[in-house]
Structure formats: structure tokens, C-alpha cells
C-alpha positions in Angstrom: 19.5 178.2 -12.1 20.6 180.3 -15.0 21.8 184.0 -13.7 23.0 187.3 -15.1 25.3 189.6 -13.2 24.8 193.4 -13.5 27.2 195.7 -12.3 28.9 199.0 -14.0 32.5 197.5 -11.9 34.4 194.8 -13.6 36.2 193.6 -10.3 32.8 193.9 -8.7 31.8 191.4 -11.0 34.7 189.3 -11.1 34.4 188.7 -7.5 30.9 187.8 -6.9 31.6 185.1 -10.1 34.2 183.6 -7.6 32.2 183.3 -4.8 29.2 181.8 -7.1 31.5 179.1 -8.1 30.8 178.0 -4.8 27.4 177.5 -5.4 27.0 174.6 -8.7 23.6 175.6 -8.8 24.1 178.6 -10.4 24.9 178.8 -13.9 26.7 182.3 -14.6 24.8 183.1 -18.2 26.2 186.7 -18.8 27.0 190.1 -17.9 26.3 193.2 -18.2 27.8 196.4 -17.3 25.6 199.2 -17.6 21.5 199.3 -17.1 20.4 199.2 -21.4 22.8 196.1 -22.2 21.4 194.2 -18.7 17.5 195.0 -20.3 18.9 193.3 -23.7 20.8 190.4 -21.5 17.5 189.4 -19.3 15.2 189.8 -23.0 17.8 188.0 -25.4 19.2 184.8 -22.0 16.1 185.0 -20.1 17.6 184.3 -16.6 16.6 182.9 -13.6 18.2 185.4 -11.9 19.7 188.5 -11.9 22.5 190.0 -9.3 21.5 193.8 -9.6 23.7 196.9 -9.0 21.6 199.9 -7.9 23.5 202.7 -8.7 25.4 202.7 -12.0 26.0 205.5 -14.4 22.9 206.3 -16.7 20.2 203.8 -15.9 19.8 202.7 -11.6 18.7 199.1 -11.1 15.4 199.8 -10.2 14.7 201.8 -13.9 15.8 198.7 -15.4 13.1 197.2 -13.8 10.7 199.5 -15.2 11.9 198.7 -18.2 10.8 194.4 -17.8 8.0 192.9 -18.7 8.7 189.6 -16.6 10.9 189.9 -14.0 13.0 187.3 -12.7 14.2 186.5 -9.7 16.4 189.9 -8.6 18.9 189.8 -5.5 20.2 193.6 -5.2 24.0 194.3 -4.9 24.6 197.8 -3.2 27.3 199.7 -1.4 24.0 202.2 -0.4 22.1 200.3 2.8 20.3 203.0 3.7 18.9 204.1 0.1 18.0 200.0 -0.6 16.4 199.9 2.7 14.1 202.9 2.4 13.3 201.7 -0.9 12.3 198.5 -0.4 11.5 198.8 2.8 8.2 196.6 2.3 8.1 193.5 0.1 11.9 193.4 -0.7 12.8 190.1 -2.5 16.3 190.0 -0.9 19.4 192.7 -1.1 23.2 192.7 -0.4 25.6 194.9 0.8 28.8 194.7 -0.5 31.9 194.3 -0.5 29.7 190.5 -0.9 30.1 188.0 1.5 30.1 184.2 1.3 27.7 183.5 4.1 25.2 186.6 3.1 25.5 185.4 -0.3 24.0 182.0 0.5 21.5 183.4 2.5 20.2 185.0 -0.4 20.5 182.0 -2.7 19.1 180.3 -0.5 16.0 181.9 -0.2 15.5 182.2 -4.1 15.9 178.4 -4.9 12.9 178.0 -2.2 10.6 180.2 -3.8 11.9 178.8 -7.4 11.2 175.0 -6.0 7.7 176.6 -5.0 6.8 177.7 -8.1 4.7 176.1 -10.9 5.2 178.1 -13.8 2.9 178.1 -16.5 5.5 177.9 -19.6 2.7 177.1 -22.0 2.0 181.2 -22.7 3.5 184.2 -22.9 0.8 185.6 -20.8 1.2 186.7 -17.4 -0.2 183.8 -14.9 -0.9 183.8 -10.7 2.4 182.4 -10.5 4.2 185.3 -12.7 6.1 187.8 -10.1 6.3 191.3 -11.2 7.9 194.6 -10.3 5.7 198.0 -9.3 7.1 201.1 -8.2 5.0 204.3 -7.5 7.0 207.1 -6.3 9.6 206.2 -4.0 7.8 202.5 -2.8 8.3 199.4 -4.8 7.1 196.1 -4.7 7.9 192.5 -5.8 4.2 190.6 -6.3 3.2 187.3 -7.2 0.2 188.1 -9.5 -2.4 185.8 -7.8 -2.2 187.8 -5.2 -3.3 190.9 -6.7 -7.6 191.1 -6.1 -8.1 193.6 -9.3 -7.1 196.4 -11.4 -8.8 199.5 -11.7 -9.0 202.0 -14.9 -8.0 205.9 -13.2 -7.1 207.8 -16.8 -4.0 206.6 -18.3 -3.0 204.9 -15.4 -3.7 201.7 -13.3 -4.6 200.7 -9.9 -3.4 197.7 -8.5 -4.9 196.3 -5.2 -3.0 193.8 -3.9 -2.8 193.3 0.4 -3.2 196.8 1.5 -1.6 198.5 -1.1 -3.3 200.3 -4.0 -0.1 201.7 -6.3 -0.1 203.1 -9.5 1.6 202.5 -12.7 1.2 204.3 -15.8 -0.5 201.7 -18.2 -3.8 201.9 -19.5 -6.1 199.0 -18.6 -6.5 197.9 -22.6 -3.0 196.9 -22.6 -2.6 195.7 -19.2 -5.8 193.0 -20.3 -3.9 191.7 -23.3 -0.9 190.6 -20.8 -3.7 188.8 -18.6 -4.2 185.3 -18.8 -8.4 185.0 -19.9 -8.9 182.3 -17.8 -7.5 183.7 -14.7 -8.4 187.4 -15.2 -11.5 188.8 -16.5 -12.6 192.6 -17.3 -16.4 192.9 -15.0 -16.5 196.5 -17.0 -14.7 199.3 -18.6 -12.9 200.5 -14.8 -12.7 197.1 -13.4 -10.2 193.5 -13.8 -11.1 190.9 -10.9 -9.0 188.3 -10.2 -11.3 185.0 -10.4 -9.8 183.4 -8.0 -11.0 186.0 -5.0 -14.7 185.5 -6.1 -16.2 185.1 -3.0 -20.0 185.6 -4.0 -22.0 186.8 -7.0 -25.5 188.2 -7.0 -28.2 189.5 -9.5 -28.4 193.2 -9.5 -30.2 195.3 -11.2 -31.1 195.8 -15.0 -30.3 191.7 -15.3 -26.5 192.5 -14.3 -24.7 191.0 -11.7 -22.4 192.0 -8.6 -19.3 190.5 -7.1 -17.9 190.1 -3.8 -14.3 189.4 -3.4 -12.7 187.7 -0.2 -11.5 191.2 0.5 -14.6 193.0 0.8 -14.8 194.9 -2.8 -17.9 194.8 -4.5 -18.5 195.6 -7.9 -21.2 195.9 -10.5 -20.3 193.8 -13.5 -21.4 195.9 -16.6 -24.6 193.8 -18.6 -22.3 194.0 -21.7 -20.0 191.4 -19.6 -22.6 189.4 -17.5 -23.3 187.1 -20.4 -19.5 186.0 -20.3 -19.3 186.2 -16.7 -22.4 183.4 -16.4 -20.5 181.4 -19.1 -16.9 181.9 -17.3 -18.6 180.6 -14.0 -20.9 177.9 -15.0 -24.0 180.1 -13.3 
């Protein structure tokens, strides 16, 4: 597995390459020691994943995640327990304390070479696919999802709601640009407000004006708009 150390200390880094030449399954790729050169490092190697430092001078670790498109797999490195706990204190992918230690560090790996041999990613597109993980953060909460197991996305002004479990967050995107990242076959825009995920289709019925409505597994139902019934029928095979 191909990963990238980030961290602002070069001993810091130094050390946890020791300990991961413990581990043959990780391949050490690069580093980087600030937050803008680990954004060019994960864009120009395209890790696996990525040992992240929190807090580092200029840029934390969680706005260099703002700054990714596709995030890879992230295992956080932090002298600051109770800051990375608060933070992620729902949906965290795995963190570490330092100074690192052998066992806690296989723990971790561990756990990331399970969800890798669990994946089936779709390399055939750049698109992002059910099996594509992303990071969200709305205020102070942050979250690592899988996107198949986000129901839909709704349209509020410039910004997006994403419904996934029993969160609804927020990011600043505008549904047009979120829809050219979505995969067509996968995803699919019912109206101007509203991205369903096909695969939580649980029933569809005519509604009025020759339109239809969905019902997703979780309850939601939504008028799809008569511009995009035609397509919808065509998508579905109805």
C-alpha cells in the first residue's frame, strides 16, 4: 500500500518511517512537511494512505482535507487527544497519539488493509463511485463516508445537503458541480433541489401532472420534476 507521511517535524517523521519498516506492506512514497506541499504530494503520488499531522504551522490536517477531492485512506498523528477526539468523535477512520507506538501503529494498519481488501474500486473513471470515501466537515463535526451510503443531496443556495445515516451536514458546493463529480449511472438529479442515490429506491409511483414520486429505504419521498421523469422511466426500465 503506497503511503505519504505528513508531519511539519522531521524526527517525527523519521521515526514513524522506522517503525513502518516493520510493516512490508507499506510502501513509504513521500513526504511532506507542511499542509500545501502534502495537497500537491496526495494530487501528484496518489497514495493509499496518508499518516496526517493535525496541527502544523499554516494549514491543520483537517484543512488539507478540505482541500481533496478523493481522499485516501487518512490515519491521524497528534500529540492533541482531546482536540482529535472531540473532532472526530463520530465516524473517525482511525487516529494516533504520539510519541507512535509499534503495537497502536498496527492496530491502525491493520484496520486500513481490511477496509482496502473490502473495497472494489471502480478505476475505470474519474468520477466519484459508491465505493469512493470522502471527507465532510461542517463546523466543528467531520465525517469519513463511503458514498453509497449517502441516500441524496439537496440544493439549499450555494450550499449542499448531504443525508447520509442520521446526519444531514453541509458543505459549501453548489449542486451543478457536485452532479458533474457523480457517477450517472449510480446518481441521478429527480429535480433542480434534489440527487437520489439509485440504489435506495425503494418504490416509485405516478403522481400528478404525469410525474412520478420516489420512496427511499429511508422514508424520504420526493416528487421527480416531469422534465426528469422521461429519464427516470428510461434509467429504471419502467
Amino acid at each position: 500500500m503506497r503511503a505519504l507521511i505528513v508531519d511539519d517535524e522531521r524526527l517525527a517523521r523519521v521515526e514513524l518511517t522506522k517503525l513502518l519498516e516493520k510493516f512490508p506492506e507499506i510502501e513509504i512514497v513521500g513526504e511532506a512537511s507542511n499542509g500545501e506541499e502534502a495537497i500537491d504530494k496526495i494530487e501528484e503520488l496518489n497514495p493509499e494512505l496518508v499518516f496526517l499531522d493535525i496541527q502544523m504551522p499554516g494549514m491543520t490536517g483537517f484543512e488539507v482535507l478540505e482541500h481533496l477531492h478523493l481522499v485516501p485512506q487518512i490515519i491521524f498523528v497528534t500529540a492533541y487527544d482531546e482536540y482529535a477526539l472531540k473532532a472526530f468523535e463520530a465516524n473517525a477512520l482511525d487516529y494516533i497519539l504520539k510519541p507512535v507506538e509499534l503495537t497502536r501503529l498496527e492496530k491502525a494498519i491493520n484496520k486500513v488493509i481490511e477496509q482496502k481488501e473490502e473495497e472494489s474500486l471502480n478505476t475505470s473513471t474519474e468520477k466519484l463511485s459508491y465505493d469512493s470515501q470522502i471527507f465532510i466537515k461542517d463546523g466543528e463535526k467531520c465525517w469519513f463516508v463511503k458514498m453509497g451510503k449517502i441516500r441524496m443531496f439537496e440544493s439549499e443556495g450555494n450550499y449542499v445537503r448531504i443525508y447520509f445515516e442520521d446526519s444531514k451536514p453541509m458543505i459549501l458546493k453548489s449542486l451543478n458541480n457536485l452532479e458533474k463529480r457523480l457517477s450517472d449511472k449510480e446518481y441521478f438529479r429527480i429535480s433542480r433541489k434534489y440527487i437520489i442515490n439509485l440504489t435506495w429506491v425503494e418504490k416509485v409511483e405516478a403522481w400528478f401532472n404525469g410525474g412520478l414520486r420516489v420512496t427511499l429505504k429511508s422514508g424520504e419521498k420526493l416528487e421527480i420534476s416531469r422534465r426528469q421523469t422521461s429519464r427516470f422511466k428510461e434509467l429504471m426500465a419502467i
